[in-house]
N, C-alpha and C positions, 0 to 999 in steps of 0.2 A: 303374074308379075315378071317384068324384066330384070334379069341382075346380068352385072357384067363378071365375064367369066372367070374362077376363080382356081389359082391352083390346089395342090393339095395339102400343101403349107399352108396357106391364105386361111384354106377351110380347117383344118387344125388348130387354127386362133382365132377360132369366133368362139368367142366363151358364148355361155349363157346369159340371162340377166337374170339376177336372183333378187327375190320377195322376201323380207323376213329376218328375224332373228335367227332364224334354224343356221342361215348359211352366214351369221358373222363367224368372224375366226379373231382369235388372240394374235398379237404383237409375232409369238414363235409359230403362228400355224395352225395351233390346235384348234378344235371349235368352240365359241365361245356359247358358256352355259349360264343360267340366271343364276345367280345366286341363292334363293330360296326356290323349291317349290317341291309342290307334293307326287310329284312323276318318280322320282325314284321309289316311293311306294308302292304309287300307283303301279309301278312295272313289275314292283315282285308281287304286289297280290293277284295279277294277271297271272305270270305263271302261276300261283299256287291255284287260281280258281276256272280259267278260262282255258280251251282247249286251242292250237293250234289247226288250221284247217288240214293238213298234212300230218295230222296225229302227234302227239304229247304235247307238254305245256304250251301256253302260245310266248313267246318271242316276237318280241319289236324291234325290227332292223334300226339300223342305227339311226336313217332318217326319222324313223317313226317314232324313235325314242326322244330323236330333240324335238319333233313336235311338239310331244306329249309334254315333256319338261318345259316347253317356253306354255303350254295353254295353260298349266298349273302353276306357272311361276306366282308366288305371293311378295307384297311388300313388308317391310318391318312390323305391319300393322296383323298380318297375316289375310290382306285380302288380293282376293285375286288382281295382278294389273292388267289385264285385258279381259274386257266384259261381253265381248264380239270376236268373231275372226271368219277368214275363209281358207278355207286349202284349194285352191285351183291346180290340179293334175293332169298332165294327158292322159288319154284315156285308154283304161285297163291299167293303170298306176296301183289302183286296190286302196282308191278313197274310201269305197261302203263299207270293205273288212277294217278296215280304223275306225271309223265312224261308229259300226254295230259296237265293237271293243270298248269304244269311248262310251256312247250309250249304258253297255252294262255295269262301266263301271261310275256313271254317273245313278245309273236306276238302282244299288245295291251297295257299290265300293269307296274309297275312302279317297272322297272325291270332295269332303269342306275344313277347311281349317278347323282345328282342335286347340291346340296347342303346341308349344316349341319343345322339341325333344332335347335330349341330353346334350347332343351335337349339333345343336343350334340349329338344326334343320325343321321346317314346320309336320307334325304330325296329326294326317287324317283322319275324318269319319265319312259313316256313311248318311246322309240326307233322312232323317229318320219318316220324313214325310215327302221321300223325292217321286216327282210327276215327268218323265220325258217322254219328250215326242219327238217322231221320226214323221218330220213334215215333209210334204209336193205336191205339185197341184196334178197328178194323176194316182191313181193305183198303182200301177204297177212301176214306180219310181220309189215307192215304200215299200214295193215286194223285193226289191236291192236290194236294201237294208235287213230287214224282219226276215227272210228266209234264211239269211247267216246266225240269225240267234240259235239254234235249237243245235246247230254242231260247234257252235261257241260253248254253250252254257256246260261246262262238267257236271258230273254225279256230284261232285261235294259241292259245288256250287248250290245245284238244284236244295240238294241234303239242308245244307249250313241256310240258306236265307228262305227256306219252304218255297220254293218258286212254282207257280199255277202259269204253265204257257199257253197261248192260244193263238191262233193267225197275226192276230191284228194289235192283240193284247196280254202284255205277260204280269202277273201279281206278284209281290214277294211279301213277305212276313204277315201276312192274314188279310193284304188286300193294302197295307201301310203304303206300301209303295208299289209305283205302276209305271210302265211303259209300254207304249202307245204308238203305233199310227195311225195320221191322222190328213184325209186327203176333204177336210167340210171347208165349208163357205168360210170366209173369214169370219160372220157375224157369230157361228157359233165356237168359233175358237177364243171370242170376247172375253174377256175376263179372267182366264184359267190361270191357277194359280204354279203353271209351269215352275220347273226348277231349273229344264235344263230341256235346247230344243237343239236338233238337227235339220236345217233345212237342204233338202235333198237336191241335185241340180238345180241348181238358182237361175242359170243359163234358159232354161225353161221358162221360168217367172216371169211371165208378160203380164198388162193389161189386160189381153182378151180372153186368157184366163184367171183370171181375179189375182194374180202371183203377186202382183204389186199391195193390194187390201193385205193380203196375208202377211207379209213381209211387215207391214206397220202394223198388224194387229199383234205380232208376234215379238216385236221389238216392244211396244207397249207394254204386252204383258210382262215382259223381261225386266222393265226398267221399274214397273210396280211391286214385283215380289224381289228384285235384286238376285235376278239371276242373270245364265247367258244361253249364248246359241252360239253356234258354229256351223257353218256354210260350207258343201263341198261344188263344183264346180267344172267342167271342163275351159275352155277357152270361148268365151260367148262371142253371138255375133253383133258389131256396132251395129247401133242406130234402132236395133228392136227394143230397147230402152228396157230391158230385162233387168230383175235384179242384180244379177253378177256385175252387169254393167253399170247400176247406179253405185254397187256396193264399190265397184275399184274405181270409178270417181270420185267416191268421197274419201279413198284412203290416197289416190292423187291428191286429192286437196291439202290435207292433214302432209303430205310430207312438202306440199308446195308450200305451206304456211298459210293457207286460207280457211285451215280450219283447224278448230282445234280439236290436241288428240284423245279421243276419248277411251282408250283403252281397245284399240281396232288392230289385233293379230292378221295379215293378210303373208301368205305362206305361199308362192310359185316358183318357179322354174321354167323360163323360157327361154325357148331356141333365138339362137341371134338373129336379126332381122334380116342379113342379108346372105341366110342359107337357101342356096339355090336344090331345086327337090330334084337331085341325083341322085344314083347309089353311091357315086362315090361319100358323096356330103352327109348323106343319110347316115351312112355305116358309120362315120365318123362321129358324128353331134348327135343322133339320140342316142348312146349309150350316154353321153353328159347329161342329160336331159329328163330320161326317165331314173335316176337317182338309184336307189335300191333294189328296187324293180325288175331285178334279173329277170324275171320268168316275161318278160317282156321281149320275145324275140325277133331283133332286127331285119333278120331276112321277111320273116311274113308279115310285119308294118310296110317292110319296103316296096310289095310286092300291092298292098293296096294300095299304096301313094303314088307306083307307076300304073295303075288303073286309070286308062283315059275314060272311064264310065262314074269315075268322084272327082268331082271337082278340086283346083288345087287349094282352094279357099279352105273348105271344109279339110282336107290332112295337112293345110299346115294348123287348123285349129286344135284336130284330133290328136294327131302325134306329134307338134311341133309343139304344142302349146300357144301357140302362136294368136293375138287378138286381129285378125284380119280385116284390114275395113271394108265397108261397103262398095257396090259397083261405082256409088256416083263421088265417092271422097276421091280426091285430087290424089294426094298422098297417103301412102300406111308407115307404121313403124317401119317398114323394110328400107322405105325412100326416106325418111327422114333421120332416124337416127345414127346410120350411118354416118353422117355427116357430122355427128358430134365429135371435138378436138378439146380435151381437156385441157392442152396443152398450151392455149392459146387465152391470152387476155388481154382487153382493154387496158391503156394505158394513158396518165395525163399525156394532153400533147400530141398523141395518134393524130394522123390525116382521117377522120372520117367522113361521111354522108348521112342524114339525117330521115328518116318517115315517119308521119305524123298521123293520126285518124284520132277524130275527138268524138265526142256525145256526149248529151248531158245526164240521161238518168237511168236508164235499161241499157244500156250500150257501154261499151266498155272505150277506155280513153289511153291508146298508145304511143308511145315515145320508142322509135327504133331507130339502133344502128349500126350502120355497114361500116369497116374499115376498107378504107381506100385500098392498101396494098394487096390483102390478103383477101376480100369481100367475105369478113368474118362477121358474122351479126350477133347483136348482144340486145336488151330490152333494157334503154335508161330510164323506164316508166312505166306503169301501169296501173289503172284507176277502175278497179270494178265492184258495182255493186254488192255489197255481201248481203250473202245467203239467209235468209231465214228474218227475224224481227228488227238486226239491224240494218236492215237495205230499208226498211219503211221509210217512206219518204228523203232517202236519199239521192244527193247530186253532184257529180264530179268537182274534186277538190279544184277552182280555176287559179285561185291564186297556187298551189302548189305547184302545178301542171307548170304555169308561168315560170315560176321558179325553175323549174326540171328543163327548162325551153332554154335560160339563161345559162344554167351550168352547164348546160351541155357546149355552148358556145367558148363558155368562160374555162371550162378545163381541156377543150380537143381542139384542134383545127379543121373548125367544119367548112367541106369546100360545095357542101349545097345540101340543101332543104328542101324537102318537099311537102308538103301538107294538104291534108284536104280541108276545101273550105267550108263545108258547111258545116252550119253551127258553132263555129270559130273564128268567121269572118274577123272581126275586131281584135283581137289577139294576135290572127298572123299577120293582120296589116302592121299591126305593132310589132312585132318580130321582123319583120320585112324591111322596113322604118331606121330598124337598130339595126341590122345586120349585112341588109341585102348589099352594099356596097362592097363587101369585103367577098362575095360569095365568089368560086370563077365560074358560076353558072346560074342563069335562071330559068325558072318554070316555065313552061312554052303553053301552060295555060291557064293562066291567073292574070290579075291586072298590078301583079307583085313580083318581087322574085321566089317567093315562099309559095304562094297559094298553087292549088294544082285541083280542080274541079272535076271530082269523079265525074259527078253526075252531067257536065258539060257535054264528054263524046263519049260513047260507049266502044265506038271503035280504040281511039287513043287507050282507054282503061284497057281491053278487051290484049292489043299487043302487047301493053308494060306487062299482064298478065302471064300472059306465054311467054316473054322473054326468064322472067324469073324462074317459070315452071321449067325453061330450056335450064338455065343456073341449077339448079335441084339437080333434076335429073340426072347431068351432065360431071355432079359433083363437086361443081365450082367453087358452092357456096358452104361453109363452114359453121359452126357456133358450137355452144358453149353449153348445150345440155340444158337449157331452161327450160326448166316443166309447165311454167304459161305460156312460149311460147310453144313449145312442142303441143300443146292442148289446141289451141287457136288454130294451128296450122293443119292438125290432123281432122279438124272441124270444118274446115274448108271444103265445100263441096261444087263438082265442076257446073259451069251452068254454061251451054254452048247458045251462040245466036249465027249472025252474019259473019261477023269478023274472028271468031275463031271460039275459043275457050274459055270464059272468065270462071265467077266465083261468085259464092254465096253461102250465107248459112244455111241449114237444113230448109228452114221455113221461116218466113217471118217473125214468128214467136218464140221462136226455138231460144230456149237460155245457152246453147250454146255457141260464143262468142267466138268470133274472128278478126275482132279488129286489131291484133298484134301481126297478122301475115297480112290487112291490108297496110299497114305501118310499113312491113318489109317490103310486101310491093315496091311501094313510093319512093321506100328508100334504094331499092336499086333501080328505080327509072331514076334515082338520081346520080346514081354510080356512072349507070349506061353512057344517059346523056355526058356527065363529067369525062368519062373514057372519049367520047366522039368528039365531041367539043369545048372540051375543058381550056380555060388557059391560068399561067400562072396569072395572078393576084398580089399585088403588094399587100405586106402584112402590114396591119392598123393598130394603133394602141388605141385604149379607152374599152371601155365598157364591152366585155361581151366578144373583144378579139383577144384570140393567141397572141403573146408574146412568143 
């Protein structure tokens, strides 16, 4: 990746992005804690039972502790609020020693609501029939995990709950409760009456090793005996459609409001997107990064990150935390978020530009826009199928779209439109009809001033392409943090021909939607052309003009 160069100041304010409850804070600073849950228990009966790996009681750093307290937080009812979650860490963070910790005290410790204690606080027990599994789709991805129990477990542990250990399988109270690794088919993992699972690098979790069966055979069981799982992680790679990667889709979704939240804990720490992989940048940002993590030391991370023999894709995944995209995505976090300006909003009245991209049932239906002054883009629309029983037989709202077409005209001073026509023909002729007089520019390929015909020249599409990707790059272009468009755009993948570099989704089928950056396209071929050729416009009253 290219970044432009940055001083040592510059590099000193790139915060992180933080994932999670763990890193909200209160009004004065302090960290903010749930209100109920069973973690302050849970942490003194660790020290009374469980060993630190460096000898005496075990201790959970202070990260580890708000983990623990937001995974056991309960509501008034005394049940858990989150039924899921992931911890995604750079690597050698010391997921598997939390993980084993969490385990023993889910397979033996005072891990299920009871009752409300004196101090209003809820008090534990232990699962008198608890089953945990330490899942992956390899062996030696469960030998992480299970080789930490045996200097975890103390003598009075072993003593107080009669604990039977064994490779793969440890007993406690005459067989009552059991914990497990467990690397079979999904089919025999069918039906188990789990309490409590660990799925082990999820990053792993492909298709071509059954990771994906597993993950829904494992959620199943969870959701039948009402229990949970928690997911550790490194930084996965896009496009291998891995669990990690479905799993932080759908807790994107859930905070973009496309889904709802089901109780999904998702807990990271990552390096800002536009840290260039120096020692100066390095020495700086992962001590931010890797959290508590002391024993984590910067010189000999930095030393494999300047290894021309590992790619830089792979360390900024490993120590950066970093979600890196693929060779053929246009843009990553690095080029795009950058460019976020919170500071900046649409306003009635703004000078703007307009891009359009419609479809009627699998395709998604965009409304974008650039501000003339600043080429700040914002999304006044978007119409996408949802997920799951309610997309059955659904079809983009047209009257609403229509509507979303008129406000836009009726609250900004739009000084050009652009739209693609297929499958919209009728609409932007109507749009065209009402508007086009007042625009100070038209489409230089429609039989309108609105219509703009991808599919007409490949060439034409192919340069408004590259002029935009020059805008990105270059920094030009601004916005406003939206998480649908941020999704669409980093979905964008390059597709070269004759005339230079355009754009596509993955594949034809692929549910992963782009039609909010081909919106943006459009809407800065209409910027462009307006900059080249614009002329003032007398303003028009009636229907649909600025006053």
């Amino acid at each position: 990746m290219d970044f432009i160069t940055l001083s040592l100041e510059e590099i000193e304010g790139l915060e992180p992005s933080l994932l999670g409850p763990t890193w909200a804070r209160e009004q004065d600073g302090s960290w903010k804690l749930p209100e109920h849950t069973l973690g302050w228990q849970i942490s003194g009966w660790c020290a009374e039972f469980l060993n630190a790996e460096s000898g005496g009681p075990w201790r959970f750093t202070r990260e580890q502790l708000r983990i623990v307290l937001w995974w056991y937080a309960v509501d008034a009812s005394g049940r858990f609020i989150y039924r899921k979650g992931v911890l995604q860490r750079l690597k050698g963070w010391g997921k598997d020693p939390l993980l084993a910790v969490i385990s023993l005290v889910e397979f033996v410790g005072p891990s299920r609501f009871a009752h409300w204690g004196p101090d209003e606080q809820p008090v534990g027990v232990a699962h008198p029939q608890a089953w945990v599994q330490v899942a992956a789709v390899s062996r030696d991805q469960t030998r992480n995990t299970m080789t930490l129990m045996p200097s975890l477990m103390s003598d009075k542990l072993i003593q107080t709950y009669g604990i039977k250990a064994g490779a793969e399988l440890i007993r406690a109270n005459g067989g009552r409760q059991r914990l497990e690794a467990v690397t079979s088919s999904f089919r025999a993992l069918e039906g188990g009456r789990v309490t409590f699972t660990v799925l082990n690098e999820t990053h792993h979790w492909v298709t071509g090793n059954n990771g994906d069966r597993m993950y829904e055979t494992i959620d199943g069981n969870a959701t039948k005996k009402d229990s949970r799982y928690l997911a550790i992680t490194n930084a996965y790679l896009p496009s291998e459609d891995s669990v990690a990667e479905r799993m932080r889709e759908a807790y994107e979704k859930i905070l973009e409001g496309r889904a709802a939240d089901v109780g999904f804990l998702y807990d990271s720490i990552e390096a800002h997107p536009a840290t260039p992989l120096t020692p100066e940048a390095i020495r700086i940002v992962l001590p931010k990064i890797r959290g508590d993590a002391t024993w984590l030391r910067v010189e000999t991370i930095l030393q494999s990150i300047l290894d021309t023999t590992i790619a830089p894709s792979r360390s900024r995944r490993m120590w950066l935390n970093q979600i890196v995209a693929e060779e053929d995505a246009i843009y990553g976090p690095a080029e795009w978020d950058v460019l976020r300006d919170d500071t900046k909003t649409l306003q009635p009245g703004d000078e703007i530009v307009l891009g359009f991209d419609g479809g009627l049932k699998d395709d998604s239906t965009a409304l974008c826009a650039l501000r003339v002054s600043d080429m700040y883009a914002c999304v006044l629309g978007l119409w996408e199928k949802p997920d799951g029983p309610r997309g059955d037989g659904w079809q983009v709202p047209r009257v609403e779209v229509d509507s979303a077409v008129h406000d836009a005209f009726r609250n900004f001073n739009v000084r050009a439109m652009y739209a693609d026509v297929a499958l919209w023909e009728s609409y932007i002729s109507e749009w065209s009809d009402a508007y086009g007089e007042g625009l100070a520019v038209r489409s230089p390929h429609g039989r309108d001033a609105i219509g703009w015909d991808m599919r007409a020249s490949l060439k034409s599409s192919t340069l408004a392409h590259e002029r935009l990707m020059r805008s990105i790059f270059d920094r030009k272009l601004v916005h406003d943090g939206d998480r649908a468009l941020r999704r669409h755009v980093l979905n964008a993948r390059r597709r070269t021909n004759n005339h230079g570099i355009s754009f596509g989704k993955e594949s034809r089928e692929s549910p992963r939607k782009v039609d909010i950056y081909a919106a943006l396209m459009l809407a800065h071929e209409a910027l462009v052309d307006l900059r080249a050729r614009g002329k003032k416009v007398r303003q028009r009253t009636g229907r649909g003009f600025f006053l």
